[in-house]
N, C-alpha and C positions, 0 to 999 in steps of 0.2 A: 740413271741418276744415283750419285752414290746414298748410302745406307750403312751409315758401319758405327753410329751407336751403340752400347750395349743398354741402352733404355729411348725409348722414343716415345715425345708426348704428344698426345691428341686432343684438343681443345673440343669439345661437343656441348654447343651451346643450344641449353633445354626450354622450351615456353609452355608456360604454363597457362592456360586458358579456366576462365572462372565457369559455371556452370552454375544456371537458372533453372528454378523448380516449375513445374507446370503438371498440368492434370490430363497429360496426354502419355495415355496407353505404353508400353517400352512394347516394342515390334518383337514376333516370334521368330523362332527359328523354324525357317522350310524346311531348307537341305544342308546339307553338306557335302562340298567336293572335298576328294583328298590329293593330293599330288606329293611325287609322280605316278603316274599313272601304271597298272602294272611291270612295275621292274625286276630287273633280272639282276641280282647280287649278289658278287663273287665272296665266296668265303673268306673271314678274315679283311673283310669290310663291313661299312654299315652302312645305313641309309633313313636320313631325317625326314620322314613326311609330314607333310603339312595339311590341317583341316579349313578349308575355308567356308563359313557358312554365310547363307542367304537368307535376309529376313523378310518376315512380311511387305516392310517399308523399300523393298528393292535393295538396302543397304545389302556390303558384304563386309567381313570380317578373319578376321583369323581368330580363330578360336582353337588351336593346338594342344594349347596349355589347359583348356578347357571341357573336354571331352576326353571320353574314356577310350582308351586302345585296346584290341585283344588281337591275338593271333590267334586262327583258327586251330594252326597244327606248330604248336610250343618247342615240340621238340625240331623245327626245320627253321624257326625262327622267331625270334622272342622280340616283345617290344615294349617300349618303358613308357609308364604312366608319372613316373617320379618327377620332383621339380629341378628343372633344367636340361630332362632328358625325355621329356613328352615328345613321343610320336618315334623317338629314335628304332630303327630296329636293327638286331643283330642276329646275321647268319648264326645256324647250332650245324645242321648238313645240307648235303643237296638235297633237293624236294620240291615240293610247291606250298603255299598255305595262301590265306590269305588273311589281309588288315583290314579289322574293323572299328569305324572311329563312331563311338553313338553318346547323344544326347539328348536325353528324355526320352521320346519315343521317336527323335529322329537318327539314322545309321545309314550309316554307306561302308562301300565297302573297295575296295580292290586288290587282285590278284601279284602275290609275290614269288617268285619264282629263284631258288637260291641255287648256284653255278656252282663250280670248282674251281678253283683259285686262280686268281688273274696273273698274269706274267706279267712284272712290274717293272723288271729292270734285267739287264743282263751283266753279270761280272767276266770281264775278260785280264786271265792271268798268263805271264808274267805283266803287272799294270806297266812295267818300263823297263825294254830290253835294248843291247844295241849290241849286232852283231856285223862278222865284216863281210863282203862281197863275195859270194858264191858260198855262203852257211847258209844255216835254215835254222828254224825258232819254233817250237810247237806252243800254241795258245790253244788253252781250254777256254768254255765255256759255260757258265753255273748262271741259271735261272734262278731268280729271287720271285717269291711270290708274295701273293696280298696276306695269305698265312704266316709271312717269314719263314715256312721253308724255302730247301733249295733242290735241283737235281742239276745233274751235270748235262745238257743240252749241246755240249761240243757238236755230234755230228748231226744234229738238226735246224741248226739254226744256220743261217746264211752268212758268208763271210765275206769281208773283201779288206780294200786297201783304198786309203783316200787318197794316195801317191801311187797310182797303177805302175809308174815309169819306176819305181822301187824296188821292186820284188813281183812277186804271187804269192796270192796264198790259196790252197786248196779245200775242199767240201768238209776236211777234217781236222783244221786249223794248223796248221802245216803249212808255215812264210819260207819264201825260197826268194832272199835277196840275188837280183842282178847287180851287172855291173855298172858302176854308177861313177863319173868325174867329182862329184861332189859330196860331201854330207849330208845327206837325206832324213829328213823323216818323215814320219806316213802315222798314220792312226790307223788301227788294226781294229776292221769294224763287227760286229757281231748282232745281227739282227735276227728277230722271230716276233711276224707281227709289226706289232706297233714299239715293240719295246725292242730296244737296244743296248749294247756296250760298247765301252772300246778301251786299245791302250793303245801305249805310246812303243814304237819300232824305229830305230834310228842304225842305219845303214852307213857304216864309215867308206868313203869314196878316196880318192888321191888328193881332194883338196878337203880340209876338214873345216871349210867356215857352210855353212847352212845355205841352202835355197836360197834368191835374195828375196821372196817374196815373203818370210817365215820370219815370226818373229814369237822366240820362246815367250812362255807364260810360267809363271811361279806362281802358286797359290801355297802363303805363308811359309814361302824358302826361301830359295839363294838370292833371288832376285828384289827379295822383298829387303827394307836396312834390317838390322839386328835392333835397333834400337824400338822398333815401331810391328816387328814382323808379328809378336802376337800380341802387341793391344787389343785386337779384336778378330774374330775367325773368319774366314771363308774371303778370307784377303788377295785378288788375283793382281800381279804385280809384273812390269813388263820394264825395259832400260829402253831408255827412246835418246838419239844423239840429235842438239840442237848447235847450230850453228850461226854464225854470225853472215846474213845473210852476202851472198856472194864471195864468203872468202872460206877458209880453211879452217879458221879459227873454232872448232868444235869441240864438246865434252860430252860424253855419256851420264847419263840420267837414271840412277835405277829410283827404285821404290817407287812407280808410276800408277796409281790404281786404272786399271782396265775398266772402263766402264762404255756398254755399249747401252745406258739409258740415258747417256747425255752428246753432248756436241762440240769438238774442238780440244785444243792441250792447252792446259794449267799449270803452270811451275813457279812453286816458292820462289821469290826471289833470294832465298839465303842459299837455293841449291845453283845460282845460276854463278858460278865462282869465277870462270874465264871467259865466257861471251860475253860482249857488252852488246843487246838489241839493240834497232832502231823502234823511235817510238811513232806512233802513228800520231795525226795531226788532223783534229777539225776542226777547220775555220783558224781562229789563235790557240786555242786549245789542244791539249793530251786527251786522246781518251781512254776511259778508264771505264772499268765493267763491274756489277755486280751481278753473281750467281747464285742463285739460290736454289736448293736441296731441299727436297721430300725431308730426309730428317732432320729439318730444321737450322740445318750448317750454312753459311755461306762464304763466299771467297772474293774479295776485292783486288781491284788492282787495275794497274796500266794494261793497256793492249798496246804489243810490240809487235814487230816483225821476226820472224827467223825461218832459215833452212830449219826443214826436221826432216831428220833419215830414219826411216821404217824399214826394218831390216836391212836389205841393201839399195832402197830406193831411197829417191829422194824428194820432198815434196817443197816447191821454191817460194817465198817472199809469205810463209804463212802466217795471216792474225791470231798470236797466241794471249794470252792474260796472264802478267807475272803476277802471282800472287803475294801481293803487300798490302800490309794492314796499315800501314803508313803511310801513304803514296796520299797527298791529298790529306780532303776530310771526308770521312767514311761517310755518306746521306743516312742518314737516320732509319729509312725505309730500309736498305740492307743491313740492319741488324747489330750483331758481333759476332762478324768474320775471324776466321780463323786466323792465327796470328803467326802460328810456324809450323812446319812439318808435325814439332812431337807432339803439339796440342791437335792436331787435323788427323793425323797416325798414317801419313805420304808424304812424300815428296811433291806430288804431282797428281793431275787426272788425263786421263786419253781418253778422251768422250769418239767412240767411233760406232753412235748411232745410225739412225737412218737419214739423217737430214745435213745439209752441207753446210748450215750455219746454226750458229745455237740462238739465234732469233728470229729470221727472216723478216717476210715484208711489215711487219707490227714496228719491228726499229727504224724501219727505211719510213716510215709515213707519219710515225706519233714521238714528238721530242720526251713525253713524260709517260715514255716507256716502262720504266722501273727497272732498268737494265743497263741503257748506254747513260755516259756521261761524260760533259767536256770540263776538263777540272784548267784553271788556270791560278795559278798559283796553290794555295789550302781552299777555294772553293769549286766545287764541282753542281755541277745544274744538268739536269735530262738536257740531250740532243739526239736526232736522229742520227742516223749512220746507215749509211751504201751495201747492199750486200756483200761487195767485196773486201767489204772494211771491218765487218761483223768477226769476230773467233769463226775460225774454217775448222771443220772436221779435215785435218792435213790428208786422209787417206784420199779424199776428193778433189784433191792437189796433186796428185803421182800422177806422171806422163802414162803410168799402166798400170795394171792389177787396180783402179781406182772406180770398179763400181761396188765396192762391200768390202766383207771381211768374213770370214768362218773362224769361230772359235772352237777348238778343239779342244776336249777334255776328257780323262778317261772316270771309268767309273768310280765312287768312292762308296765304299760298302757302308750300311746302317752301324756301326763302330768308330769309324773317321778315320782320320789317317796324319799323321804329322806332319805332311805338306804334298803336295801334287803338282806336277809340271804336266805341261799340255803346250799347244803353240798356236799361234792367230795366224791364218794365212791370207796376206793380201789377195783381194781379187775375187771373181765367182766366175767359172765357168772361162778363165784368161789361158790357164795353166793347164796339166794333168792333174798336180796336186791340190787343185779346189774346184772340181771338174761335179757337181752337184749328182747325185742318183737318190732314187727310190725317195726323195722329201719332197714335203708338201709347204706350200707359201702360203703366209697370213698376211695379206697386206693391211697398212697399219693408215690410222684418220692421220688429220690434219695434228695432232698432238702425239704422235709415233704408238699410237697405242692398237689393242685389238678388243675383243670382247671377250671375256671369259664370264661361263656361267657355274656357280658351286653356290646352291641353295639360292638363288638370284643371281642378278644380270649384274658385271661389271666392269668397267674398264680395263685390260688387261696391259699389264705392259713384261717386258721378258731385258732384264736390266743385269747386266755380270756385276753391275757398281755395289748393288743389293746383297745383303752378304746372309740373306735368310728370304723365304719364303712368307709373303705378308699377305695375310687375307682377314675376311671374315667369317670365325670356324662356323659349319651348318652349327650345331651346337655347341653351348656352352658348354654343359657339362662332360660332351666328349671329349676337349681341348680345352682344358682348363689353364687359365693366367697362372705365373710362376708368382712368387710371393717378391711383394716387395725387395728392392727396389729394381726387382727385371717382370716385374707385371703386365709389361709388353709383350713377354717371349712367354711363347706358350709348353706347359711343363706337363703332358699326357702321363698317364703311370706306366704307360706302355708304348712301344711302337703304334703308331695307328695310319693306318691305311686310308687316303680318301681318293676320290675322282672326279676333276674336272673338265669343263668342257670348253676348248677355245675354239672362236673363228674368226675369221678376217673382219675386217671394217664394216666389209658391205654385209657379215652373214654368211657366205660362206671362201672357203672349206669350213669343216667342221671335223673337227677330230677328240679324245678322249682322250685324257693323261691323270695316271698313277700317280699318285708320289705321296710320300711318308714324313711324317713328323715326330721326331723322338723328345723327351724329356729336357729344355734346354739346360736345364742346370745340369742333370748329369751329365750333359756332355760336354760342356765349358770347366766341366769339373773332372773331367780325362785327361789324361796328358796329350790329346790331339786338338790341331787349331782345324783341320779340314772337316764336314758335316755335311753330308748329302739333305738330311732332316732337318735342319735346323727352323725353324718357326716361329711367325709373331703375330698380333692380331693387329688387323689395321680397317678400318672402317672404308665403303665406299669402291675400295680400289683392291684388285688382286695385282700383286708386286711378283713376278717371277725370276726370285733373285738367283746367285748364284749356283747354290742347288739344282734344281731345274738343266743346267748346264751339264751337271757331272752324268758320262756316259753318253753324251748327245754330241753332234758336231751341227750347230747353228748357225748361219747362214745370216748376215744382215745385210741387206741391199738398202742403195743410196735411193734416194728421189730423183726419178728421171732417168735413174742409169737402168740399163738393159742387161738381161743376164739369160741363159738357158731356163731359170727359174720360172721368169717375169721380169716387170718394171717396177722398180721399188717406188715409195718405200714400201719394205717388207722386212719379216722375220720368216725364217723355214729351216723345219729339224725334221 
């Protein structure tokens, strides 16, 4: 789902409850738990614990804020009593100490154990090389840590190539392109652990047009217009060619936002200049769609027909939604839609989630959906609609390569970078070149989402649309709001290191993930639009936006479709 505000509001509606005097006793405190339970904390992170106490009355409570902290041994690891940073503690060295929470005469205690510094992220340079057929390319590799050092890790970490039929590469990062008919490119992978890099390797063959299953990515470049490319950061931007269905009649399409947290393609009507669609028909009526976004945007418009070509595939007769703020009378429940590219900051969306329609059976069975609509004349009324009538996620319309997609993105260091190219490659496990190794799959509910845990339990979802990393920080005052009027994006005084934990639907896999939050203002205030850091606070939901992405090659599987992975829906990095 896109995200690309630079302020997003959050309505949080408070009740206040009255309280009656009575002449009964206020319950003691027994105990107190604290959680997590002896952890082990890599240097150059922290770790927010929490006091739960048990009263007399069975009640429990959090009382964090309320109970005194101490560490045993201060100098292995220190912990705040201060307001807003109760219970936080911070690695000083390796060692052990332990956390003490007491009050009154009640204290508990448990064991903290501090590590050496986590490996967070891997930098693999040159990030974008292109050499010809029968050369060779040496990539290093630089270990980033949870302390923001680095060390060079080239000959330890594990290499490979996501296009095996492109090259080799060997134990010491040393690519040795073959001979190849075509334009190749591969990502150039660099693993140790849980943590990886990669960059971009593109191999010139005798014919110079791409793979057809490959379709370049821009984040805030060429691909993206000049007029919109830095309205806002961490912009992934893709050209998609629409045609008029069954004939020849086609135009390419840039400025597209990539978003793999929604469903289906969206094109302005002012970018549709030489196709004329077909419109779709229910009953006497046109119908027409409302879409609505997590940051409170949304997009009206007819649903048409057309060809769309995806790199060199083609996906036939697909329901897209031109987006017109005009078309009709906008229903009052979708808002004030966007009205053109330069107020929206695209052209267009390419939702190539996990799901094959961006509604499913809730439009087919409920006419006052809040979504479809049959407009006949200027008035439009909820109607049902047929799955096959719904906006199609077009990748689940190709005769091949159509059960996913992998986005591929190299790394972008804690500095940023003025724009980054990477590539979507149709298909999972169809090809060599999106031939899945060494990842793990989350399959996603009934709402494409997963669980992620960071200081509680929450929805998780992993969205390229997201152009920041959206959570709720363990602590306030570790991750403090930026001042007015970006009080949404979180402004640390420093780099700061956290870690979360995701799993599938059901529970598991389970797996651990790094990732860094910088300063937003100083970074919007660089001359770079790309942000691996970039951060905001969001209640409820952890948003795994763009960020998340850079240095990873992600995997999204459809529902239903089969892959080497599994059976989507899923996400897997």
């Amino acid at each position: 789902m896109k995200s690309n505000k630079l302020s997003i509001l959050f309505l949080i509606l408070v009740l206040v409850a009255g309280c009656g005097g009575s002449g009964t006793p206020s319950p003691t405190l027994v105990s107190i738990a604290i959680t997590p339970e002896n952890p082990s904390i890599p240097l150059g992170t922290s770790e927010q614990f929490t006091a739960t106490g048990t009263f007399s009355d069975n009640s429990m409570r959090d009382i964090t804020t309320s109970v005194t902290w101490k560490s045993s041994a201060p100098d292995v690891a220190t912990i705040n009593n201060t307001t807003s940073f109760n219970g936080l503690a911070t690695p000083v060295k390796t060692g052990v100490t332990s956390v003490t929470a007491t009050s009154g005469s009640i204290s508990s205690f448990v064991a903290v154990t501090v590590i050496a510094p986590a490996l967070i992220s891997v930098d693999v340079e040159p990030a974008i090389s292109s050499i010809l057929t029968g050369s060779t390319e040496q990539f290093t590799a630089t270990g980033i840590y949870s302390d923001n050092s680095t060390t060079d890790i080239t000959s330890t970490v594990t290499w490979s190539l996501s296009a095996p039929d492109v090259g080799m590469i060997n134990n010491n990062g040393l690519a040795d392109a073959v001979s190849t008919a075509i334009t190749a490119t591969t990502m150039v992978i660099a693993k140790a652990g849980k943590a990886m890099g990669s960059a971009i390797l593109t191999v010139a063959g005798g014919n110079t047009a791409p793979a057809g299953n490959v379709i370049p990515v821009t984040i805030n470049g060429s691909l993206c217009s000049l007029a919109t490319s830095a309205s806002y950061p961490n912009k992934p931007c893709v050209s998609i060619k629409i045609c008029n269905p069954g004939t020849s009649t086609c135009q390419m399409i840039d400025d597209i936002l990539l978003d793999t947290g929604s469903f289906g393609l969206r094109i302005f009507k002012q970018a549709l200049s030489i196709v004329s669609l077909t419109q779709e028909i229910n009953g006497s009526g046109s119908v027409a769609e409302c879409a609505q976004f997590a940051d409170g945007s949304s997009e009206w418009g007819p649903v048409q027909l057309a060809d769309v070509v995806l790199g060199n595939e083609t996906a036939l007769n697909v329901p897209i939604q031109v987006i017109d703020s005009s078309f009709g009378t906008v229903p009052g429940a979708c808002g004030n839609p966007d009205a053109n590219p330069s107020t929206s900051g695209f052209t267009g969306i390419l939702g190539v989630g996990v799901f094959v329609q961006d509604c499913g059976s809730t439009c087919v069975n409920q006419a006052n959906n809040g979504i479809y609509y049959s407009c006949s004349g200027s008035i439009c009324t909820g109607t049902t609609v047929s799955l096959s009538n719904q906006v199609q996620n077009p990748v689940a319309l190709l005769s091949t390569d159509n059960n996913g997609v992998v986005l591929e993105l190299p790394t972008v260091l804690s500095n940023g970078a003025q724009s980054v190219n990477g590539i979507l490659v149709l298909g999972i496990g169809t090809k060599t070149n999106n031939t899945p190794s060494g990842v793990t799959a989350y399959s996603t509910d009934i709402y494409g989402e997963i669980i992620t845990s960071l200081s509680g339990t929450y929805s998780g979802i992993i969205d390229s649309g997201s152009n920041g990393l959206f959570f709720a920080p363990p602590s306030i005052g570790l991750l403090p709001n930026c001042a007015s009027p970006n009080s949404d994006w979180l402004c640390p005084s420093s780099i700061t290191t956290l870690s979360a934990n995701n799993e599938g639907s059901s529970g598991s896999p389970s797996g651990e993930v790094f990732f860094q939050i910088g300063n937003f203002m100083s970074l919007i205030n660089s001359s770079h639009n790309v942000f691996s850091n970039l951060g905001g606070s969001s209640p409820g939901q952890f948003d795994w936006g763009l960020p998340f992405y850079f240095g990873r090659n992600i995997y999204v599987g459809l529902e239903g479709q089969k892959s080497g992975i599994g059976t989507g829906p899923y996400y897997a990095y």
